[in-house]
C-alpha positions as CSV (number, residue, x, y, z in Angstrom):
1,X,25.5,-63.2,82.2
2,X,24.8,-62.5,78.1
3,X,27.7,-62.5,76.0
4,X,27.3,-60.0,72.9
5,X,29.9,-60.2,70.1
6,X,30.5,-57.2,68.2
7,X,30.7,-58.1,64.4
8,X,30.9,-55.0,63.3
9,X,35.0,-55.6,61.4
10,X,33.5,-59.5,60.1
11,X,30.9,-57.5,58.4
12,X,32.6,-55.4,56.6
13,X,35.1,-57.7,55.2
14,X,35.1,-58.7,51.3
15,X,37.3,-61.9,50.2
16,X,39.0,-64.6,51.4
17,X,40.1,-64.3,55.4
18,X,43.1,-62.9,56.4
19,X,44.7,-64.0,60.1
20,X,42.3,-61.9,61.8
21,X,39.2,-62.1,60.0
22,X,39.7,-66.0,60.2
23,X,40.2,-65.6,64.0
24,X,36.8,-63.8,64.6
25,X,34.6,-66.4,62.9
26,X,36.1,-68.6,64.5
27,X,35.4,-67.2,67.7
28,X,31.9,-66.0,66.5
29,X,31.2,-69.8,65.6
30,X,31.9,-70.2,69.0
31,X,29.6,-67.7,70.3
32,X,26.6,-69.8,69.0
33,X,27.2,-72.8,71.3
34,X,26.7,-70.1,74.3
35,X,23.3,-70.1,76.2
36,X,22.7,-66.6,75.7
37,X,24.3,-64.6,73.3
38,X,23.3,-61.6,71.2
39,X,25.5,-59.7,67.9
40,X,25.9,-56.6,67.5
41,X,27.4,-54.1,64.5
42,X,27.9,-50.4,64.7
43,X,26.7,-47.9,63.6
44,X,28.5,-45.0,62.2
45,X,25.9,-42.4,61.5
46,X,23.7,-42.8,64.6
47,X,27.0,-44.4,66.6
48,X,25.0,-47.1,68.5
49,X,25.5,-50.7,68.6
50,X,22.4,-52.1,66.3
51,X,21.1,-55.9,66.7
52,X,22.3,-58.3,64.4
53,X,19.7,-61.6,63.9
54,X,21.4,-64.8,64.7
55,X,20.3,-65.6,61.3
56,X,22.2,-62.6,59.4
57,X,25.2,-63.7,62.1
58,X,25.1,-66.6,60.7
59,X,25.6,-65.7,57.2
60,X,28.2,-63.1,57.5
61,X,30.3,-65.3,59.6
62,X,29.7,-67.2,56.5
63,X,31.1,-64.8,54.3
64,X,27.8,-64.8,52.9
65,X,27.2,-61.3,52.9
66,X,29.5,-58.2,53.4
67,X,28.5,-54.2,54.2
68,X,29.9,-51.9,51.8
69,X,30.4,-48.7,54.8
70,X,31.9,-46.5,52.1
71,X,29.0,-44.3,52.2
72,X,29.2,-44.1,55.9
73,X,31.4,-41.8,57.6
74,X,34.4,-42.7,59.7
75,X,33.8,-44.6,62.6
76,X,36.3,-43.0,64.9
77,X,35.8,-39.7,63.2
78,X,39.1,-39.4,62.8
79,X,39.1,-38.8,58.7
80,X,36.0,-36.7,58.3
81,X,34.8,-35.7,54.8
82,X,32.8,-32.7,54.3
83,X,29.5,-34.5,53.6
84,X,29.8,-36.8,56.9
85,X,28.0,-34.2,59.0
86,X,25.4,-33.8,56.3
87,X,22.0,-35.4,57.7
88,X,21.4,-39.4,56.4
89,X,19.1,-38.4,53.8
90,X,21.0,-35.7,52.3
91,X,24.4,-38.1,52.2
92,X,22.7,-40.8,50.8
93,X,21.2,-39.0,47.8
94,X,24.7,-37.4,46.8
95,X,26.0,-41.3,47.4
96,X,23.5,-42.1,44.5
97,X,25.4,-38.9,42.2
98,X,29.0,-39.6,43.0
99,X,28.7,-43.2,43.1
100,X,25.7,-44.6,41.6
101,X,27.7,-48.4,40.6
102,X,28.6,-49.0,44.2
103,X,24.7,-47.9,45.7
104,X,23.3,-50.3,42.7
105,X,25.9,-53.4,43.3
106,X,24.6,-53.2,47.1
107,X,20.7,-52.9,46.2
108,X,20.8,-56.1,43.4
109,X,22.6,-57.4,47.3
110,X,19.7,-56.2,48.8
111,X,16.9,-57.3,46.9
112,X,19.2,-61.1,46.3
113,X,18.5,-61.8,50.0
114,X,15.1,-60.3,50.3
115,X,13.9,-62.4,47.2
116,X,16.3,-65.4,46.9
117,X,14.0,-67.4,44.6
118,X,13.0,-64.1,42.2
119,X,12.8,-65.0,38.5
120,X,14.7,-61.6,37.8
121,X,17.6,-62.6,40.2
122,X,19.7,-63.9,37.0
123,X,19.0,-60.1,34.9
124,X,20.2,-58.8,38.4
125,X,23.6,-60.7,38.5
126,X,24.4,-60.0,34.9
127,X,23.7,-56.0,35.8
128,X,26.1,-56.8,39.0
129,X,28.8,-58.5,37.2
130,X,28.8,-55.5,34.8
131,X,29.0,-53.0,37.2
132,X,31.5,-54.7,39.2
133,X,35.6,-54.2,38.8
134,X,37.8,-57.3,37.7
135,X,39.3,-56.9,41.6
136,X,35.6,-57.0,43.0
137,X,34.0,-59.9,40.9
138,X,37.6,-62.2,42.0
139,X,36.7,-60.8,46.0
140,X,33.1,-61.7,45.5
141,X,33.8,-65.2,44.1
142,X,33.7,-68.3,46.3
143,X,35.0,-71.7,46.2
144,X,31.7,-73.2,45.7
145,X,30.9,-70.8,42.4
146,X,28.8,-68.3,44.0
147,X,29.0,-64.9,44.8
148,X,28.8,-62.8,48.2
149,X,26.3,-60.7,48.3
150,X,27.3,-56.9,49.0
151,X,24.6,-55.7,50.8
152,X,23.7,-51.8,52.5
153,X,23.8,-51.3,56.7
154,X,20.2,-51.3,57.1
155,X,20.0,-54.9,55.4
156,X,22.6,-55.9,58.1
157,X,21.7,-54.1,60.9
158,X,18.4,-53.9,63.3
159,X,17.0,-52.2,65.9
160,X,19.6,-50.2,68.5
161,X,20.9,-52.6,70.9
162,X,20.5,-51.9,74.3
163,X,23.3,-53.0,76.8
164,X,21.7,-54.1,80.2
165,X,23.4,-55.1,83.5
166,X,25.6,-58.4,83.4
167,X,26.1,-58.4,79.3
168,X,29.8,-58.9,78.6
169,X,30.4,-56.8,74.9
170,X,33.6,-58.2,73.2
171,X,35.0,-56.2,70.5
172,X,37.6,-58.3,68.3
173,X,40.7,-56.9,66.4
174,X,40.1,-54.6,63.8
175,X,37.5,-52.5,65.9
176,X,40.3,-49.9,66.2
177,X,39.3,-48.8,62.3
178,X,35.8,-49.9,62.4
179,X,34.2,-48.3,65.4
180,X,34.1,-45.8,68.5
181,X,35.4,-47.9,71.8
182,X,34.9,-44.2,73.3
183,X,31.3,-44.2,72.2
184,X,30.9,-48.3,73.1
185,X,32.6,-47.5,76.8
186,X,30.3,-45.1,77.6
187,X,26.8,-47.2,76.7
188,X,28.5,-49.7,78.8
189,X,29.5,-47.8,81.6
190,X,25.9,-46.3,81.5
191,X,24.0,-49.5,81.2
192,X,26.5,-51.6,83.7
193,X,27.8,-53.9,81.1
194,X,31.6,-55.1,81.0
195,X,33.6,-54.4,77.8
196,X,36.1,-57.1,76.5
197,X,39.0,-56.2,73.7
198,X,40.3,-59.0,72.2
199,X,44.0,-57.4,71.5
200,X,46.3,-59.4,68.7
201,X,49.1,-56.9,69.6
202,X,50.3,-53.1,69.4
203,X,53.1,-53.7,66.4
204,X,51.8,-50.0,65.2
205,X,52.7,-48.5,68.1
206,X,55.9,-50.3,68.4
207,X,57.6,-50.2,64.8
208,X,55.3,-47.4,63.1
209,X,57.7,-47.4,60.6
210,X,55.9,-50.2,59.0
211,X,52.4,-48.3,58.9
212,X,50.8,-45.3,57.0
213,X,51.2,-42.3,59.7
214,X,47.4,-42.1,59.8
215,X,46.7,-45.7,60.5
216,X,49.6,-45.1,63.3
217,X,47.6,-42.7,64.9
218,X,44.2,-43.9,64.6
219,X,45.5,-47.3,66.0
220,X,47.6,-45.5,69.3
221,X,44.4,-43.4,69.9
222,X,42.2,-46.9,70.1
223,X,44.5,-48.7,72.3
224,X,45.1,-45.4,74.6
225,X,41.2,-45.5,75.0
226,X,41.1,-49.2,74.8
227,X,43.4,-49.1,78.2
228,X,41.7,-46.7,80.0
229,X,37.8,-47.8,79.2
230,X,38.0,-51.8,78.6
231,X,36.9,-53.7,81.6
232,X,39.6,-56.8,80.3
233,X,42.1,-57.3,77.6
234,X,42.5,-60.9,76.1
235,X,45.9,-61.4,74.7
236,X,47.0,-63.6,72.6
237,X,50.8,-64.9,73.7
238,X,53.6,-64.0,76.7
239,X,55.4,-61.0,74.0
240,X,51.8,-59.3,73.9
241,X,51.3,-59.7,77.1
242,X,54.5,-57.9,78.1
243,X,54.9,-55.8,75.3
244,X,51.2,-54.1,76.7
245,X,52.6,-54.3,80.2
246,X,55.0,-52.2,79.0
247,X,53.6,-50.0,76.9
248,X,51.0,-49.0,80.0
249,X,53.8,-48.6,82.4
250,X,55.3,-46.3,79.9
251,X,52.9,-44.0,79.6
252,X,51.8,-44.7,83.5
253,X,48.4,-46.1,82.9
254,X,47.1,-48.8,85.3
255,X,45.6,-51.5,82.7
256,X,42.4,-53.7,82.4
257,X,42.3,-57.0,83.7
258,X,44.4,-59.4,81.6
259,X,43.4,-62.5,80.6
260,X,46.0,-64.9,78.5
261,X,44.5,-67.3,75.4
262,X,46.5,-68.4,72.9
263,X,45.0,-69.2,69.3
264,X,43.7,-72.2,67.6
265,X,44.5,-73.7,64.0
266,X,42.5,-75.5,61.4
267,X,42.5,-79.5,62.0
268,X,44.8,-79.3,58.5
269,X,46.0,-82.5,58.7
270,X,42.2,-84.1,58.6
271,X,41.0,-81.7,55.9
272,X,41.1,-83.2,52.4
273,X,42.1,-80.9,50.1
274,X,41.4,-81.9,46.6
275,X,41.6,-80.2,43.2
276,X,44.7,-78.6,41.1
277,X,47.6,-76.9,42.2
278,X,47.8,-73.3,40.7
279,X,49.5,-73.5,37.4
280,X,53.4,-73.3,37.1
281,X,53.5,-75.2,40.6
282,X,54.2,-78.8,41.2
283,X,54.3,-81.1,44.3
284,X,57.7,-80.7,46.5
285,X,58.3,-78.4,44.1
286,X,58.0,-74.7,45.5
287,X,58.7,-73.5,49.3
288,X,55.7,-71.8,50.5
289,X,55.0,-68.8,52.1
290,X,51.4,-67.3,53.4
291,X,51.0,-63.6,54.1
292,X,49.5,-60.4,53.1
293,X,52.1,-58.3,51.6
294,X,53.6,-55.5,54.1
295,X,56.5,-54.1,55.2
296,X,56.0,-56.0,58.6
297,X,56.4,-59.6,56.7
298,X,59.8,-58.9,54.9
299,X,59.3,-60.3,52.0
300,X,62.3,-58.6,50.6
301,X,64.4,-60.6,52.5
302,X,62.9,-63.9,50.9
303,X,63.1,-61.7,47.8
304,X,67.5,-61.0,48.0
305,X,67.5,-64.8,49.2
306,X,65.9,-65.9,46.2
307,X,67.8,-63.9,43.9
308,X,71.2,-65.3,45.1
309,X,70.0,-69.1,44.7
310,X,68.9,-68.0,41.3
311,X,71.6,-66.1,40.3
312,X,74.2,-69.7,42.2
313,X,72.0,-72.1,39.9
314,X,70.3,-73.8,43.1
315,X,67.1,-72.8,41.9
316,X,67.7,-74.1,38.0
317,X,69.1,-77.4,39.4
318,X,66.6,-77.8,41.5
319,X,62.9,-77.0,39.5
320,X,61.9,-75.3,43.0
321,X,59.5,-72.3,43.1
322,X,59.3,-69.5,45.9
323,X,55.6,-69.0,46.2
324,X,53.9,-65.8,48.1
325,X,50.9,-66.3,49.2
326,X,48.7,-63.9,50.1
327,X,46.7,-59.8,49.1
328,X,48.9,-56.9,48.3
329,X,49.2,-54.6,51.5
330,X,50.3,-51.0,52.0
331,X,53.7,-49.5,51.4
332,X,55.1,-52.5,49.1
333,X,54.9,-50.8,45.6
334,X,58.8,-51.8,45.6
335,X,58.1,-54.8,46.8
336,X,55.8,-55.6,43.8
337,X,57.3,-54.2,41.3
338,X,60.4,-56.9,41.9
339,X,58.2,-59.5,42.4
340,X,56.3,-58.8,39.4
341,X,58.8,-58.0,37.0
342,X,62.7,-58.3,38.3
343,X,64.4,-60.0,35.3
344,X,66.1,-62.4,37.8
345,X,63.5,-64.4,39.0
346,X,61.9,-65.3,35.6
347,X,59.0,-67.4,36.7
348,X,60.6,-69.2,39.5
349,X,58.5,-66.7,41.9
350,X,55.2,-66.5,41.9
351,X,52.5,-64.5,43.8
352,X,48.9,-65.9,44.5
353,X,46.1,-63.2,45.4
354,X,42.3,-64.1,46.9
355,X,43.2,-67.9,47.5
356,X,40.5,-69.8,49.2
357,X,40.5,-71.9,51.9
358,X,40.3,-75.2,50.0
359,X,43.2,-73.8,47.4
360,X,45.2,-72.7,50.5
361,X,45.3,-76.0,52.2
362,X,46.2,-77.6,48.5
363,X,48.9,-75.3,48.4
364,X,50.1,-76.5,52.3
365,X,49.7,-80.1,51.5
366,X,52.0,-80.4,47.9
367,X,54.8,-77.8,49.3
368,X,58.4,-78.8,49.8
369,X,58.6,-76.7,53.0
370,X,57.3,-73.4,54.1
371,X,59.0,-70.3,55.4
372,X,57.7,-67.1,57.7
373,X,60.6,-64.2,57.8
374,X,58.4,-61.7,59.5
375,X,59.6,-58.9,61.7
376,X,57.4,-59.0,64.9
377,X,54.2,-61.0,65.3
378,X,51.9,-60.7,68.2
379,X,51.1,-64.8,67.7
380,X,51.7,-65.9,63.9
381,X,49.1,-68.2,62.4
382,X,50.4,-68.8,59.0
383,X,53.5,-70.8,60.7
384,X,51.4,-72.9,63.0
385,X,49.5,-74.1,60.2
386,X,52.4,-75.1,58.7
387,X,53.0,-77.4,61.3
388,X,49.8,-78.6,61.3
389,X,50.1,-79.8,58.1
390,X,53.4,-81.4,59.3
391,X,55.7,-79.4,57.0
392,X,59.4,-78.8,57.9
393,X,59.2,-74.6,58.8
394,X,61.8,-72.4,58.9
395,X,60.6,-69.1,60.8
396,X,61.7,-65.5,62.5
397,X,62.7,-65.0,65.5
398,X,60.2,-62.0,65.6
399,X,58.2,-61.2,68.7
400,X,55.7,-64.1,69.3
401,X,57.1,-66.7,66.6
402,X,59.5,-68.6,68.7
403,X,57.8,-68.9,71.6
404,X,54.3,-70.5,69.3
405,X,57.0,-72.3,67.2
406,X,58.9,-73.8,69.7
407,X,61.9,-76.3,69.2
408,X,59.1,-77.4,66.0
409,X,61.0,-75.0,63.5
410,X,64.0,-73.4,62.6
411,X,64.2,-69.7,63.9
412,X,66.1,-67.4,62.4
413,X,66.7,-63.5,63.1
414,X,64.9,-61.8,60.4
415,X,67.3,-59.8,59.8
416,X,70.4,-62.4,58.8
417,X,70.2,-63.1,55.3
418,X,73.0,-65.1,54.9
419,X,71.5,-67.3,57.3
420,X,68.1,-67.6,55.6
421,X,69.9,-68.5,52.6
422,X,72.1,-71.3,53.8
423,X,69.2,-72.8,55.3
424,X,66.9,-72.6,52.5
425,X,69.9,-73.4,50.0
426,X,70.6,-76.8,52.6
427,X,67.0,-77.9,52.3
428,X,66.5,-77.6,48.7
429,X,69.4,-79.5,47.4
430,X,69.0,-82.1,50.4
431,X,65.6,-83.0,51.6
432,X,67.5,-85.1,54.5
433,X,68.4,-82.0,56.1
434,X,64.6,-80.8,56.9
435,X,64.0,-84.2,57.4
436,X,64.2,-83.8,61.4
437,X,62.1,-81.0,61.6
438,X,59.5,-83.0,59.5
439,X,60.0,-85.2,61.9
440,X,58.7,-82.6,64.6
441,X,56.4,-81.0,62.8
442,X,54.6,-84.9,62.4
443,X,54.8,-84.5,66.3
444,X,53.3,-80.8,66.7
445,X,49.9,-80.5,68.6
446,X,48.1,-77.4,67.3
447,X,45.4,-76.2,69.7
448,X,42.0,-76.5,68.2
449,X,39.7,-73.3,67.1
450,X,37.3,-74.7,68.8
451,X,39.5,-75.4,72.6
452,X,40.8,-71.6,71.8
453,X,36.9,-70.0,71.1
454,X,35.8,-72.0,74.2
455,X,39.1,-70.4,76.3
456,X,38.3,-67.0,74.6
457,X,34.2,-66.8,75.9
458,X,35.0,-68.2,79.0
459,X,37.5,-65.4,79.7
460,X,34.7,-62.8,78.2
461,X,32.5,-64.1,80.7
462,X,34.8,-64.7,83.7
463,X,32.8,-62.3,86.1
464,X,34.3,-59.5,87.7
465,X,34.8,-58.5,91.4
466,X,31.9,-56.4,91.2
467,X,29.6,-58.9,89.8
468,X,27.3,-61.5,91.7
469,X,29.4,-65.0,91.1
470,X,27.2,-68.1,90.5
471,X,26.8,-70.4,93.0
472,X,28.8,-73.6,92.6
473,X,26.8,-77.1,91.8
């Protein structure tokens, strides 16, 4: 049997990894050690999967490289602009009218990887670094001082990739937004290939309150299809699990095969994270929290927390920070405007943007304790890691926390803000009282990325009823 990874979502992706991007490289890292194994991306103007070199696989799981697909039309055809149905040639020369910075900034991408040792390669990046936004030139910046390249499809992608009998196509994650699983399902089906969707969670479906109404229904339409087309779902914890049980039985749709594997975390406590903190912050000094900013997360309740043990004097008394960690979402302009601005929390709460890996475990390292008051998770990596680095955690009780967390942190109902503020009041004016849970977090076993991407391709792979098993030795 050939595995094939879809990296069509890794591709596209510009900065530092969020919770899912980190989970596919991971997974795609994996996907090396297997003894045959081919990449894919996807294609949105011809919609076919196209080969991807294990060399170019290489580099974006890198973060080497990223696709700008603004030029291309929607994957899932679900936000269609007038010029999508244009032919290629005619789209891309009105792409080179209405947005000639963005088709240059990709070509100097181009032409970087194509020639890495030009002598005009330096004229090139000054050109870039002109054309680029202040937001762009912080995404494209990486912890060892260069720059990833933002490169066209065609430098990405090859030759259409043709599924054949016994090839076992996982799609990870964000594949709902960044292809056709319609399209992919039916190349499979056709060629006798098994389809795999890696599934975090449905949260959209479940609270769409917390989503943009088109993102709501572009995401139910994927994981209707999803249901009906995959050949096997991996799920991340027992909630998901049930939660998509459910969720099928609701709308009385037999499901996929399901296959349970929980996620890895980085081996934090064996990293060595040197350098700086971030100024204003000091060691034991701030109570850490790492998340992109959305409704899902609640940072407001962090946020009415903080403001009481400002306005009680804990926070004066103390020298303690309340750092947020992470990019600015969707639907948080509130949110932002407080955290940016509210008189009340002077510079006692700060917000870091585009932190890198090295910077991110600095930041776990020198912090008092963390916190994680999210809503619903389908698993929750930013609190694991947190016990990886064997800090004292106080969590939600939201969805998948509790059971990943365990008896290793405080849980908390998201929604009780008096009890989020004792606790957090009890641990900054006495470090004894997070002492035990220290304690346990010095005890917690994270699984590795590398036990979890092993789990993950061997239940891609797992053959099916259908499918000639190999013999035993």
């Amino acid at each position: 049997m050939r595995l094939v990874v879809d990296l069509t979502s890794m591709a596209r992706w510009l900065g530092p990894p969020v919770g899912l991007v980190r989970v596919q490289r991971h997974y795609t890292a994996a996907a090396f050690k297997a003894a045959e194994v081919a990449f894919t991306v996807f294609d949105p103007i011809e919609r076919v999967l196209r080969q991807v070199s294990p060399q170019m696989a290489a580099e974006i799981i890198a973060g080497d490289i990223s696709c700008d697909m603004s030029f291309y039309p929607d994957p899932a055809r679900i936000k269609m602009r007038f010029y999508d149905r244009w032919p290629n040639w005619a789209r891309r020369l009105l792409m080179a009218i209405i947005k000639p910075r963005r088709v240059l900034i990709t070509e100097i991408g181009a032409f970087g990887r194509r020639n890495p040792g030009s002598p005009f390669l330096g004229f090139l990046k000054r050109i870039e670094n002109r054309l680029m936004k202040e937001n762009e030139r912080r995404q494209v910046a990486r912890e060892d001082g260069s720059r990833t390249r933002i490169v066209p499809l065609q430098t990405v992608a090859g030759d259409k990739y043709n599924l054949s009998p016994g090839d076992h196509l996982l799609l990870m994650n964000s594949d709902w937004v960044h292809t056709d699983v319609a399209v992919i399902s039916r190349e499979a089906r056709s060629a006798g290939a098994k389809l795999i969707v890696l599934l975090n969670d449905i949260i959209p479906i479940q609270f769409p309150e917390w989503y943009k109404p088109h993102d709501v229904k572009r995401f139910t339409d994927y994981v209707k299809l999803a249901i009906r087309l995959a050949d096997r779902f991996i799920l991340t914890s027992r909630r998901v699990t049930t939660d998509v049980e459910e969720y099928a039985a609701k709308l009385g749709i037999h499901l996929p095969e399901l296959r349970l594997v929980p996620l890895g975390c980085d081996s934090a406590r064996k990293s060595k994270a040197d350098g700086r903190l971030p100024d204003g912050l000091e060691t034991d000094r701030y109570i850490l929290f790492v998340s992109t900013i959305e409704p899902r997360k609640n940072h407001s309740l962090l946020m009415d927390v903080w403001r009481r043990l400002v306005l009680d004097g804990t926070v004066a008394r103390s020298g303690m920070k309340l750092a947020f960690v992470g990019r600015s979402g969707w639907m948080v302009d509130e949110v932002l405007a407080k955290l940016h601005g509210h008189p009340d929390y002077g510079s006692s709460l700060v917000h870091l943007d585009n932190v890198d890996d090295a910077t991110l475990s600095l930041l776990y390292r020198n912090s008092a304790f963390c916190v994680y008051p999210s809503f619903y998770e389908g698993y929750g990596l930013p609190p694991v890691e947190a016990l990886a680095f064997g800090k004292a955690l106080i969590a939600s009780t939201g969805g998948a926390i509790a059971e990943v967390v365990g008896s290793s942190g405080l849980c908390l109902d998201p929604f009780d803000v008096e009890g989020w503020e004792n606790a957090m009041r009890g641990w900054i004016i006495s470090p004894a009282a997070r002492a035990p849970y220290e304690a346990k977090a010095a005890e917690f076993v994270a699984r590795s990325w590398e036990q979890a991407g092993r789990e993950t391709l061997e239940a891609t792979l797992a053959p099916f009823a259908d499918e000639a098993r190999p013999p035993r030795e």
